[in-house]
Structures are given as C-alpha cells and as structure tokens.
C-alpha positions as CSV (number, residue, x, y, z in Angstrom):
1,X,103.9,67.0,-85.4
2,X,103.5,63.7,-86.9
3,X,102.9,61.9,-83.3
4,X,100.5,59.3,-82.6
5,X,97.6,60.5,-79.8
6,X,95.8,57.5,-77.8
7,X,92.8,58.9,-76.2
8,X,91.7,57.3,-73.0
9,X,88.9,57.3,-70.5
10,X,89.2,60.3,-68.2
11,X,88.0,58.1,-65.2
12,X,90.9,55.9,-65.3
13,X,92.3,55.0,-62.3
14,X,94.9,53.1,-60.4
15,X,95.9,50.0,-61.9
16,X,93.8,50.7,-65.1
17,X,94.9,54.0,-65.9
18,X,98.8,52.5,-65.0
19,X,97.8,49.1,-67.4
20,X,97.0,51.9,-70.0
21,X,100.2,54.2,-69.6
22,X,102.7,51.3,-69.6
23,X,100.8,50.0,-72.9
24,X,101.3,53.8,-74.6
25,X,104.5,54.5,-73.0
26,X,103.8,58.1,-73.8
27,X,106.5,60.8,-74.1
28,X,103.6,63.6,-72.9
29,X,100.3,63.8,-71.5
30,X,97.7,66.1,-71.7
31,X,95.1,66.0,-69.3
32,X,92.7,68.5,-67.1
33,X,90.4,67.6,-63.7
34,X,89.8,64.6,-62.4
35,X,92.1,62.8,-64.6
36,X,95.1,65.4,-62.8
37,X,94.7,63.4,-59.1
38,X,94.4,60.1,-60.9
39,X,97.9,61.1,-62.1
40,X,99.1,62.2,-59.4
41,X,98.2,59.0,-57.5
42,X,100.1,57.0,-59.6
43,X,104.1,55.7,-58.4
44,X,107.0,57.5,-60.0
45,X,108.0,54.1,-61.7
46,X,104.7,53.8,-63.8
47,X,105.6,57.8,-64.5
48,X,109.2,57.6,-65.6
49,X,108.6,57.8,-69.5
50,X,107.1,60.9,-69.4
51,X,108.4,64.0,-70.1
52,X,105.8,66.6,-69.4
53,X,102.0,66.8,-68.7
54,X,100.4,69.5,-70.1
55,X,97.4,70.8,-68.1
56,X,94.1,71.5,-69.7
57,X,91.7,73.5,-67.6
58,X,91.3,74.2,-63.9
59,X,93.7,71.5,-61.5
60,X,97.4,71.3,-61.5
61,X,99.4,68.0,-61.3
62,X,100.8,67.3,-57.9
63,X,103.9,64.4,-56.9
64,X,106.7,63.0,-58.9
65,X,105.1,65.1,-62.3
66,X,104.8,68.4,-61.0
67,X,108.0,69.7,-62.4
68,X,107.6,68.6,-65.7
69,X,104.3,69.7,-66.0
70,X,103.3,73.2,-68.1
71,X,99.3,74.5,-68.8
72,X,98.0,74.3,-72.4
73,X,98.3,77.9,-72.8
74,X,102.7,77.9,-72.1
75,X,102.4,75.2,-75.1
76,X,101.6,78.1,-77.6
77,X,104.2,79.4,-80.1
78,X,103.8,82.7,-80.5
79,X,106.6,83.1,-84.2
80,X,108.8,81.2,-85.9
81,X,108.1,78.0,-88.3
82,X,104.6,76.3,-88.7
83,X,105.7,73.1,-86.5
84,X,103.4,71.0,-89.1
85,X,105.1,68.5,-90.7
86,X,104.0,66.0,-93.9
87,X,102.4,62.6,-93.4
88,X,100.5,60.0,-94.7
89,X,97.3,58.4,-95.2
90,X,98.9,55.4,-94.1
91,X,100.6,56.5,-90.9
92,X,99.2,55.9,-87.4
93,X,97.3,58.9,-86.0
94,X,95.8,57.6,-82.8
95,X,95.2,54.5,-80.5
96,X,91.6,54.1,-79.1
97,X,91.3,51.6,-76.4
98,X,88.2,49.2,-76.9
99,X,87.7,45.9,-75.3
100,X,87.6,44.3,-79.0
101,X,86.4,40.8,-79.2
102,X,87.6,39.8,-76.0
103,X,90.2,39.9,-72.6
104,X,91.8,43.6,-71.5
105,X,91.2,46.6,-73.2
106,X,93.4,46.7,-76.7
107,X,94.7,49.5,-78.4
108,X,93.4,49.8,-81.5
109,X,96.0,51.2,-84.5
110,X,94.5,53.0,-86.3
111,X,95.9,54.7,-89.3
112,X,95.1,58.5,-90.6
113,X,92.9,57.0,-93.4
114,X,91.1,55.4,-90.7
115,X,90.1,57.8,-89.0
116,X,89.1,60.1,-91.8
117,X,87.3,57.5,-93.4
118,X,84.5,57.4,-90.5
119,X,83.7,61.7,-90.7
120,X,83.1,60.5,-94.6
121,X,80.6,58.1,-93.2
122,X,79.0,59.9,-90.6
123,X,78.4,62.9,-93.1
124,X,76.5,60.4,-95.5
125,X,74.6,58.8,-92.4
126,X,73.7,62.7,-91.4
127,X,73.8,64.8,-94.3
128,X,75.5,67.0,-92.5
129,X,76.2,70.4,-93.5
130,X,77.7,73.8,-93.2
131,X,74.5,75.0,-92.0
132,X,74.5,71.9,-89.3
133,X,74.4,72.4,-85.4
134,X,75.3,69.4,-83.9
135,X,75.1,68.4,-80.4
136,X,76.7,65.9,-78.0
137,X,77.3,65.4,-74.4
138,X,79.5,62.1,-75.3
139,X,83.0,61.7,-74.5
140,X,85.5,62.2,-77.0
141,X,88.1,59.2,-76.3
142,X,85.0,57.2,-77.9
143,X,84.4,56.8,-81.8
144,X,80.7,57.9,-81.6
145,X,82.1,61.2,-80.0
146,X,85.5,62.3,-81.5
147,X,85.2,60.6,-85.2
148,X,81.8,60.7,-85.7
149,X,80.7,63.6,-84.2
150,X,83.6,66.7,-83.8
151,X,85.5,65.6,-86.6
152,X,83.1,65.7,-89.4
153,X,81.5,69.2,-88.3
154,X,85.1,70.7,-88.4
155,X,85.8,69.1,-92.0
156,X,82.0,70.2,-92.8
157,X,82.1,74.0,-91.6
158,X,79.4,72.9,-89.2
159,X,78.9,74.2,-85.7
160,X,79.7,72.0,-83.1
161,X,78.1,72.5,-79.4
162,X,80.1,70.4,-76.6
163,X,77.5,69.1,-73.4
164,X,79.9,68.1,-70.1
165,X,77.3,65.8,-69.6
166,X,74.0,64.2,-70.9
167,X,70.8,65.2,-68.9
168,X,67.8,63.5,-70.0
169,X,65.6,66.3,-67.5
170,X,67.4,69.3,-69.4
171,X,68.2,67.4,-72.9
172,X,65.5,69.2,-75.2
173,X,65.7,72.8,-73.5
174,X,69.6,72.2,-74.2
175,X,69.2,71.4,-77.9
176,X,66.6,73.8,-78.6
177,X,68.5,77.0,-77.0
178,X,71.8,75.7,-79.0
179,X,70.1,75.5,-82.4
180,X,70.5,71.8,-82.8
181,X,70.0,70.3,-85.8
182,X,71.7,67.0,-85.3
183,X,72.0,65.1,-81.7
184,X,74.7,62.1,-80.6
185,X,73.0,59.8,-78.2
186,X,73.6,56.3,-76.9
187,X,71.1,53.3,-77.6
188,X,70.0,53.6,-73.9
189,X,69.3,57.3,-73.9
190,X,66.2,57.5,-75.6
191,X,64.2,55.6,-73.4
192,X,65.0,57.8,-70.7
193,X,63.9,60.2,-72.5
194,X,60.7,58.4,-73.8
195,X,59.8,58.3,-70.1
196,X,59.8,61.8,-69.0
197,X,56.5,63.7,-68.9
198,X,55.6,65.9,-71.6
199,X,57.4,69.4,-71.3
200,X,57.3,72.6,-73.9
201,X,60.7,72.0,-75.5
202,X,59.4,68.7,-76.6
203,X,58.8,70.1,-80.2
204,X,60.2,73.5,-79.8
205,X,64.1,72.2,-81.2
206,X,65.0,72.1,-84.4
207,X,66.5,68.8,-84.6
208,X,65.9,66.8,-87.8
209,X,67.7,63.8,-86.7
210,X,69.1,61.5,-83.5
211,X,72.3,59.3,-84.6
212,X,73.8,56.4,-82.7
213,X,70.2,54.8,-82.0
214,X,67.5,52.7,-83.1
215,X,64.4,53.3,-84.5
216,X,61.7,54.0,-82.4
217,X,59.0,55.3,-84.4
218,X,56.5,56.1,-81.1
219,X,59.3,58.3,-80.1
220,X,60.2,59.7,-83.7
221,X,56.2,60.5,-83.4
222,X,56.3,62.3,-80.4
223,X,59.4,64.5,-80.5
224,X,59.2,64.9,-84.6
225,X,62.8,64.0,-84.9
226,X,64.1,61.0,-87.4
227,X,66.3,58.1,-85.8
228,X,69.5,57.0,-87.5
229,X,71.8,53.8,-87.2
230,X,74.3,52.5,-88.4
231,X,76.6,49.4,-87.7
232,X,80.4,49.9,-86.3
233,X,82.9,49.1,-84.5
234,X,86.4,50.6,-83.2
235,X,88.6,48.4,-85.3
236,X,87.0,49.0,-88.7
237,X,84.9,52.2,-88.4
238,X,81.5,52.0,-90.0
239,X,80.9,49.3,-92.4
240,X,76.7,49.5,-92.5
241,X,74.6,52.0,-92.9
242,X,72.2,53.9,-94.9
243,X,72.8,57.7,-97.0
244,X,70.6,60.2,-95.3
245,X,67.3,60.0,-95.3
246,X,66.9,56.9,-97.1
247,X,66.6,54.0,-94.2
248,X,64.5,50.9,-93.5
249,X,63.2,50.6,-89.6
250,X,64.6,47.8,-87.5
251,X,67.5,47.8,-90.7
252,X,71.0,48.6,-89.4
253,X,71.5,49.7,-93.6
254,X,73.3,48.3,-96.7
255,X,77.0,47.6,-97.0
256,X,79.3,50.3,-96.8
257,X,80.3,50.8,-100.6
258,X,84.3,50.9,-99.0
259,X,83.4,47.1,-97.7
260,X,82.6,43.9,-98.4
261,X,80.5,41.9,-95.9
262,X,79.4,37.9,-95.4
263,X,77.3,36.1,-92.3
264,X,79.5,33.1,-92.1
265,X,79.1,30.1,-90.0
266,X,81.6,28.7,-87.3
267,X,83.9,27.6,-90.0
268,X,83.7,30.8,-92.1
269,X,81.6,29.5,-95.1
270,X,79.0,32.0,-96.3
271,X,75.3,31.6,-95.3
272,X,72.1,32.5,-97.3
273,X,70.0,35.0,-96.9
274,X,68.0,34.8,-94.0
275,X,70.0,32.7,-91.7
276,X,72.1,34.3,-88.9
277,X,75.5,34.1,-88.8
278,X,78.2,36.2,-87.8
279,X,79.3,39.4,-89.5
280,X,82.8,39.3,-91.2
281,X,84.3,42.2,-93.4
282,X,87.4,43.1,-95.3
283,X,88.3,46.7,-96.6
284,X,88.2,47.5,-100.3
285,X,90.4,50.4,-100.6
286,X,93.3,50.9,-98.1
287,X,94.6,51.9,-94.3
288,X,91.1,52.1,-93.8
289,X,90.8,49.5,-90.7
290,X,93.2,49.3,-88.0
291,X,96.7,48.0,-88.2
292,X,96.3,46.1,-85.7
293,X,96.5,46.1,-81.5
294,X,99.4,48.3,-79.9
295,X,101.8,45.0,-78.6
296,X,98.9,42.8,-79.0
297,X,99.7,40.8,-82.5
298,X,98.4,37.6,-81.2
299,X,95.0,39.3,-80.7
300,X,95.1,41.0,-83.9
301,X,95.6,37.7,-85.5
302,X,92.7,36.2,-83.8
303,X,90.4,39.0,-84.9
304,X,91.8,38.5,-88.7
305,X,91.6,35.0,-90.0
306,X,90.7,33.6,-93.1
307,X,91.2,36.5,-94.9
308,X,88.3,38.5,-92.8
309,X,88.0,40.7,-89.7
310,X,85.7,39.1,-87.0
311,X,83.2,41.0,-85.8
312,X,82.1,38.3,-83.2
313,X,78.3,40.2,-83.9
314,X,75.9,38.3,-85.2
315,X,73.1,39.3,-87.8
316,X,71.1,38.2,-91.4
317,X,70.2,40.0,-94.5
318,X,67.3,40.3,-96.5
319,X,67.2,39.9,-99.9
320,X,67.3,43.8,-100.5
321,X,70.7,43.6,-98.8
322,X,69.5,45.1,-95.7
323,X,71.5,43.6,-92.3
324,X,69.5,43.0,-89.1
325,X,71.1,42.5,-85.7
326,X,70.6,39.4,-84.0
327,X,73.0,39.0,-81.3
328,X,76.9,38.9,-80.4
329,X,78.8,36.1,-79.4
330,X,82.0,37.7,-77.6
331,X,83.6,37.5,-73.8
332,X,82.5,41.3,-73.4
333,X,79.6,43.8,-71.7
334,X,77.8,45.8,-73.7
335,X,76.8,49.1,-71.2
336,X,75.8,52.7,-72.3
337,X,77.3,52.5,-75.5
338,X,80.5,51.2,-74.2
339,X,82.2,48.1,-74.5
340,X,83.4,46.6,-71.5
341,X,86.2,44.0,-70.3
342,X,84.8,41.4,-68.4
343,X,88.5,40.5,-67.4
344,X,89.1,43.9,-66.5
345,X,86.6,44.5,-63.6
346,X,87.4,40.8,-62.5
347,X,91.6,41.7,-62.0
348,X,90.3,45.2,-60.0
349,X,87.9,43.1,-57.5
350,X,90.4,40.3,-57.5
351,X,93.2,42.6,-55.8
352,X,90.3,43.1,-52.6
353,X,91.3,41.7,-49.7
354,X,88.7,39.5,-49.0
355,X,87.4,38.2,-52.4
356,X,89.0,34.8,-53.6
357,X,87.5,34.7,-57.3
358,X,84.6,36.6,-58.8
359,X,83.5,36.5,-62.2
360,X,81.9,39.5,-64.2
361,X,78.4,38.7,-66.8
362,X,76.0,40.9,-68.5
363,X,72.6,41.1,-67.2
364,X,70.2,42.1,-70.2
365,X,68.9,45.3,-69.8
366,X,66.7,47.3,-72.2
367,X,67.1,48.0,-75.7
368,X,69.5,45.7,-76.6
369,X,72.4,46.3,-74.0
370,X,73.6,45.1,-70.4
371,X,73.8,45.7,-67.3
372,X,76.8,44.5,-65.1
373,X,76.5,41.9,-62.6
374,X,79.2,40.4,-60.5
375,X,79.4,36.9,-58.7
376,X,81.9,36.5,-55.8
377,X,83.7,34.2,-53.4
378,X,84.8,35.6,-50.3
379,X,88.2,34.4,-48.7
C-alpha cells in the first residue's frame, strides 16, 4: 500500500511500549497475544491516533480500542483491484527500533533498498537456496530474524520453518525432524548448547551451517555443522562478511563489496593495519543505509560525521583485509543478541517509589556479550 511498517518488541509494555507508539504515531496496529493486554493497558490518550488494531491470532483487544479493532482474517479482500501500488527503492519501508550508539531506543529509517540489500547479503553469507530449509526461533522485529532470515528464503524459494521459541534441550530433535539445512542463533546460544550431554540428534540433522555466531571449531567438530559470521548493525545492514564457504576463524570477513570501511582514531584519521580503532563506513551505491532516526535528526547527525557512519565498535585488519573485533566503545548493553538502552531500564526503575537514582552497566558475560546489572539508591 505504499505504508511504512515499524516492527517492535512484542513484550513492550507500559511506558515503553507508549514511548514507542507516540514516536510512530501509527494509523493501525497489528498485533496478537500478549502484545493485545499490553494494549489494552494503555490510556485512551496514548491510543487516540489509531484507527484500528487488527488482531493476529488467539486474544482480542479490550478498553478504549475494542471498537475499532477487526481480526486478520476481516482484512481480506475477497474482488476488486489489486490494492498494490508502485514505489521506490528509495522510499521508506519500515522503522526498526535499536538502541543505536547511545540514549532511548531510535527508530531506524530505513529505506526499501535497505532492507533488500541485507536478504542479498545474507544469501552470499549462506548460500542459500531453493533447496534450503532454514530454521529460527528468533523474533522477527529484529534484523537477524525478519531481514536476514524470512526475507531471503521467500526471495530464494526456500522453505522457511518458524520456532515460537528457542530450546537448547529440544534444538537438534527440532532441526532434524524440520529438515534444516541452515539454523539462526544468537552468539550466546551455542554454548548452551555446547553444554548439554550428548543426545542421538546430535549428528542426525542435516544442517550444513549455523549463522549469527562465532566460530567455535570444538563445537563445529562435535555437531558437524560450519559456523558463520558476519559484522552488522541495524542502521547499515551488513557491511563484513565472507561468501559462503570461504571464511577465516576468529575473522568477522572482508569488506562488503557495497562498502567502504576505515579503523579511525578519535579524530577520524585512518589507522594502519594492525592497530585498533573504531570501525567507520559509508555506502557505495544508494538508499542502502538508513535515512536517518524517526524525529531524532540530532542523533542521526551524531552517528554521521565527517563524511562516515559511526559504528562506535571497535576492531583491526590484517593485511589480507580480514577485520577482527576488539571491543565497543558505546553507552549501550550488549544481551542475547539484543542491544539494550541503558537509559531505558534506568527511566522504568526511576518511576519506583522508593528508588532515588540507579544506574544500569553491563556485566561481561560469556562469549563476548553482557549481562545486566543495576546499582540503586533507595529514597
């Protein structure tokens, strides 16, 4: 219809799911389960800009919404014109809501080319085919999900086989009876999954490869399944990587031929080889990066300076061009593949009754990510 979708969390609540809505301003939303009472819940205020809620699945919306809302299935035309109408690779197709480099969660502009460009990615990081089963239990309001997972099977022919939720006990029975041949996992699955016992579907799948995590070759041994990585991010999509099944372990890949890359220094000048700096980038071919933060242009223009986008992620190169992560020097919480707003869990605990000030840090936890730890002062 030519509309622009913004796909949030389904666990949204209260203030954060209202912060969200009033950012948006949505005409409609679709939404099933849980997601329905956190509706629900909110006042008729926060509500007033939307015209109908369309209900997906089991629940119904209760409150100030109920009368404009209307199931999936009453959205269906039966005749009449094909509602599609023509766009551009330049319009803006969806907003994805990220906690960027730093402060609330931003919504990220991003632009139909955009979002194409990462299925293109994703299908040279996978080789993915018609003949492709591919598996995840992962959320589709995130990147790894939605653009890098559904999306390319559709535009490949590929079969695509939908988890409500990941189960490292029941993980390799899942994949085998599905006919997996590609899994979507988090950096801080695997390990999980490392420390099971050994069980009969260990080797009994047919996966020939794990995306979205690092290389483990013990665990590549044991489960005879190959490890792929890449390096991205919400605002530009993936900008390192390497074409299926060519890879170097601990190597995030080569530059994305759609990009060009530098490790800069504090004041942006390029570093040599071997010295860690952080990562900047710049697109060579366009509307294939956001457009910048839904009413947030003063963040977008701290993010893009000097000609460059700001990764705020730190890394070197080799001489072979390969990148290697080396650490990230942003006000945000890296936890189970998500990026999280310090600020955010902060203004929630802030609003309790009996807490003067808190303050929200990571708390390294294995394989790279963090754990959540809070500091208070009680009134």
């Amino acid at each position: 219809r030519g509309a622009t979708m913004a796909l949030v969390n389904p666990a949204l609540k209260g203030r954060l799911l209202g912060n969200v809505l009033a950012d948006c301003d949505p005409r409609a939303v679709i939404a099933g389960g849980e997601a329905l009472g956190h509706l629900s819940a909110l006042g008729a205020e926060r509500l007033a800009g939307v015209e109908s809620v369309i209900v997906a699945g089991a629940g119904s919306i209760e409150g100030p919404l109920q009368p404009r809302s209307v199931t999936l299935e009453g959205t269906m035309i039966e005749s009449g014109a094909d509602p599609i109408v023509p766009s551009s690779f330049d319009a803006i197709q969806s907003v994805f809501f990220t906690s960027g480099s730093t402060g609330p969660a931003k919504g990220v502009l991003m632009p139909n080319a955009h979002f194409f460009a990462n299925p293109c990615s994703f299908m040279r990081i996978t080789a993915l085919g018609r003949e492709d089963v591919l598996h995840t239990s992962l959320l589709l309001f995130h990147g790894v999900g939605s653009r890098q997972g559904v999306l390319p099977a559709f535009m490949a022919g590929a079969e695509v086989n939908l988890g409500a939720r990941f189960s490292a006990s029941r993980f390799w029975q899942t994949v085998t009876e599905a006919g997996a041949t590609i899994a979507l996992l988090t950096p801080s699955m695997p390990p999980v999954l490392a420390a099971l016992p050994p069980g009969r579907f260990d080797r009994a799948h047919r996966l020939r490869a794990l995306y979205n995590v690092p290389h483990d070759l013990a665990f590549e041994e044991r489960f005879r399944v190959r490890m792929l990585v890449s390096f991205a991010i919400t605002e530009i999509g993936v900008v390192i990587y390497t074409p299926y099944p060519e890879r170097r372990v601990g190597s995030m890949g080569r530059a994305h031929e759609d990009w060009e890359l530098a490790i800069v220094d504090e004041a942006d000048r390029a570093l040599p080889q071997g010295v860690h700096g952080e990562l900047v980038c710049r697109p060579k071919q366009p509307f294939i990066m956001m457009q910048g933060y839904l009413n947030r242009p003063d963040a977008a223009a701290a993010a893009w300076r000097n000609l460059w986008y700001h990764s705020g992620d730190f890394m070197w190169q080799d001489a072979e061009g390969y990148f290697y992560f080396s650490g990230r020097d942003q006000d945000r919480i890296r936890r189970r593949g998500e990026n999280i707003s310090p600020l955010e869990i902060e203004s929630e605990l802030r609003a309790h009754p009996d807490i003067a000030d808190c303050v929200a840090v990571a708390h390294p936890a294995a394989h790279g990510e963090d754990d959540i730890r809070v500091i208070l002062i009680g009134r």
